[in-house]
VEXDREN-2710 file (C-alpha; in Angstrom, 1 decimal):
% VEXDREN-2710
k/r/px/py/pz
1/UNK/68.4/34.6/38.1
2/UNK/65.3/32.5/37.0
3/UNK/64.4/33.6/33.2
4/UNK/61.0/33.1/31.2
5/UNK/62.7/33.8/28.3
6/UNK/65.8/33.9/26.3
7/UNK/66.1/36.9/24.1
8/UNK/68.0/39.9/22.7
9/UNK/68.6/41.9/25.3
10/UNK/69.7/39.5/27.5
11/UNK/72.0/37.6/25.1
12/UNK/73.3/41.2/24.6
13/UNK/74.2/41.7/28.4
14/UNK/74.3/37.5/29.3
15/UNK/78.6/39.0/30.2
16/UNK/77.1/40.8/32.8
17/UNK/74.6/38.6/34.6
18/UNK/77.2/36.6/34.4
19/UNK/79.1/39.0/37.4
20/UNK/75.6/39.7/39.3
21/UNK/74.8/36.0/39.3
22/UNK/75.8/32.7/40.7
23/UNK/73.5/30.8/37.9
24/UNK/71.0/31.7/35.6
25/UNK/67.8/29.3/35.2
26/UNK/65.8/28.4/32.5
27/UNK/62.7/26.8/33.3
28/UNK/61.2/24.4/30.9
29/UNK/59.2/26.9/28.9
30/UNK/60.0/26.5/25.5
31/UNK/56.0/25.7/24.4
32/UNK/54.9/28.6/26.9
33/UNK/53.8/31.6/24.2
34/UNK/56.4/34.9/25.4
35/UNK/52.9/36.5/26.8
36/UNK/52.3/33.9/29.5
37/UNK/56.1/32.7/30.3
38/UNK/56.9/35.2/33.1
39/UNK/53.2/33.5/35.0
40/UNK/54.5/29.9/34.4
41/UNK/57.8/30.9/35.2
42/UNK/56.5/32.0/38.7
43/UNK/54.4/29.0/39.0
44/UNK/57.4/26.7/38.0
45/UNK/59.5/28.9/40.9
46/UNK/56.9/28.0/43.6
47/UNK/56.5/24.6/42.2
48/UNK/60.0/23.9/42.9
49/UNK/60.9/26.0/46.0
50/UNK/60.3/24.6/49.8
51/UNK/59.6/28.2/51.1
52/UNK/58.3/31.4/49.2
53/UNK/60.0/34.3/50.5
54/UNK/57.9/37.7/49.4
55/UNK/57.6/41.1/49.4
56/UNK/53.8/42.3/47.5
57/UNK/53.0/45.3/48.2
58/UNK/49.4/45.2/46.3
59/UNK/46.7/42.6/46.5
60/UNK/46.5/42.9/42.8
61/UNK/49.1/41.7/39.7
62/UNK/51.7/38.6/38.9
63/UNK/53.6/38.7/42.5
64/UNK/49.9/38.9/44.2
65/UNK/48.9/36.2/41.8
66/UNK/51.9/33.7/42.3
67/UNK/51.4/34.6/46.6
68/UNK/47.8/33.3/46.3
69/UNK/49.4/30.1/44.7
70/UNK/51.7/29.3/47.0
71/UNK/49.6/29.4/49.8
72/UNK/46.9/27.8/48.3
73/UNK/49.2/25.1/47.4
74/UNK/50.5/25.3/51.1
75/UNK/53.9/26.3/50.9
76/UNK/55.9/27.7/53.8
77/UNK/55.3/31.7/53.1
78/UNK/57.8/33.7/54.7
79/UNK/56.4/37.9/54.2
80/UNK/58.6/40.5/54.2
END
Protein backbone atom coordinates (compact mmCIF):
# COMPACT_ATOMS: atom_id res chain seq x y z
CA UNK A 1 0.00 0.00 0.00
CA UNK A 2 1.66 3.30 -1.29
CA UNK A 3 -0.01 6.41 0.58
CA UNK A 4 -0.05 10.27 -0.32
CA UNK A 5 -1.17 11.00 2.80
CA UNK A 6 -1.37 10.17 6.40
CA UNK A 7 -4.64 11.11 7.95
CA UNK A 8 -7.77 10.21 10.09
CA UNK A 9 -9.26 7.71 8.52
CA UNK A 10 -6.44 5.71 7.94
CA UNK A 11 -4.86 6.12 11.38
CA UNK A 12 -8.46 5.02 12.38
CA UNK A 13 -8.24 1.68 10.34
CA UNK A 14 -4.02 1.60 10.11
CA UNK A 15 -5.06 -2.22 12.41
CA UNK A 16 -6.55 -3.39 9.40
CA UNK A 17 -4.24 -2.45 6.54
CA UNK A 18 -2.09 -3.86 8.71
CA UNK A 19 -3.93 -7.64 7.75
CA UNK A 20 -4.45 -6.65 3.84
CA UNK A 21 -0.86 -5.51 3.53
CA UNK A 22 2.64 -6.66 3.59
CA UNK A 23 3.91 -2.81 4.02
CA UNK A 24 2.52 0.39 3.80
CA UNK A 25 4.68 3.23 1.97
CA UNK A 26 5.02 6.72 2.51
CA UNK A 27 6.61 8.56 -0.16
CA UNK A 28 8.43 11.67 0.65
CA UNK A 29 5.58 14.06 0.44
CA UNK A 30 5.51 15.96 3.40
CA UNK A 31 5.85 19.56 1.37
CA UNK A 32 3.33 18.22 -1.37
CA UNK A 33 -0.11 20.42 -0.48
CA UNK A 34 -3.07 17.26 0.26
CA UNK A 35 -4.61 18.48 -3.28
CA UNK A 36 -1.66 17.42 -5.45
CA UNK A 37 -0.14 14.36 -3.17
CA UNK A 38 -2.03 11.49 -4.80
CA UNK A 39 -0.28 13.02 -8.57
CA UNK A 40 3.21 13.11 -7.00
CA UNK A 41 2.52 10.01 -5.31
CA UNK A 42 2.00 8.31 -8.73
CA UNK A 43 4.82 10.12 -10.19
CA UNK A 44 7.11 9.05 -7.18
CA UNK A 45 5.54 5.19 -7.95
CA UNK A 46 6.68 5.26 -11.52
CA UNK A 47 9.83 6.98 -10.62
CA UNK A 48 10.80 4.17 -8.58
CA UNK A 49 9.34 1.10 -10.29
CA UNK A 50 11.29 -0.93 -13.19
CA UNK A 51 7.91 -1.86 -14.93
CA UNK A 52 4.36 -0.13 -14.78
CA UNK A 53 1.74 -2.67 -14.69
CA UNK A 54 -1.87 -0.93 -15.64
CA UNK A 55 -5.21 -1.28 -16.10
CA UNK A 56 -6.90 2.50 -17.54
CA UNK A 57 -9.80 2.16 -18.78
CA UNK A 58 -10.23 6.01 -20.08
CA UNK A 59 -7.75 8.15 -21.98
CA UNK A 60 -8.67 10.84 -19.45
CA UNK A 61 -7.87 11.34 -15.37
CA UNK A 62 -4.76 10.61 -12.76
CA UNK A 63 -4.21 6.70 -13.90
CA UNK A 64 -4.36 8.10 -17.75
CA UNK A 65 -2.10 10.84 -16.62
CA UNK A 66 0.60 8.84 -14.63
CA UNK A 67 0.36 6.04 -18.09
CA UNK A 68 1.43 8.92 -20.29
CA UNK A 69 4.44 9.49 -17.82
CA UNK A 70 5.68 6.34 -17.75
CA UNK A 71 5.90 5.87 -21.23
CA UNK A 72 7.10 8.97 -21.98
CA UNK A 73 9.75 8.45 -19.54
CA UNK A 74 10.23 4.93 -21.22
CA UNK A 75 9.39 2.51 -18.70
CA UNK A 76 8.57 -1.09 -19.37
CA UNK A 77 4.54 -0.84 -19.63
CA UNK A 78 2.95 -3.95 -19.08
CA UNK A 79 -1.37 -3.26 -20.05
CA UNK A 80 -3.85 -5.20 -18.67
Amino acid sequence: LVLPYIDQPFLDRIAVFKNLFDETIYPPLESVPKKYAIIRRNEWMVDSADIVIACVKYCWGGAARTLENAKRIKKTVILL
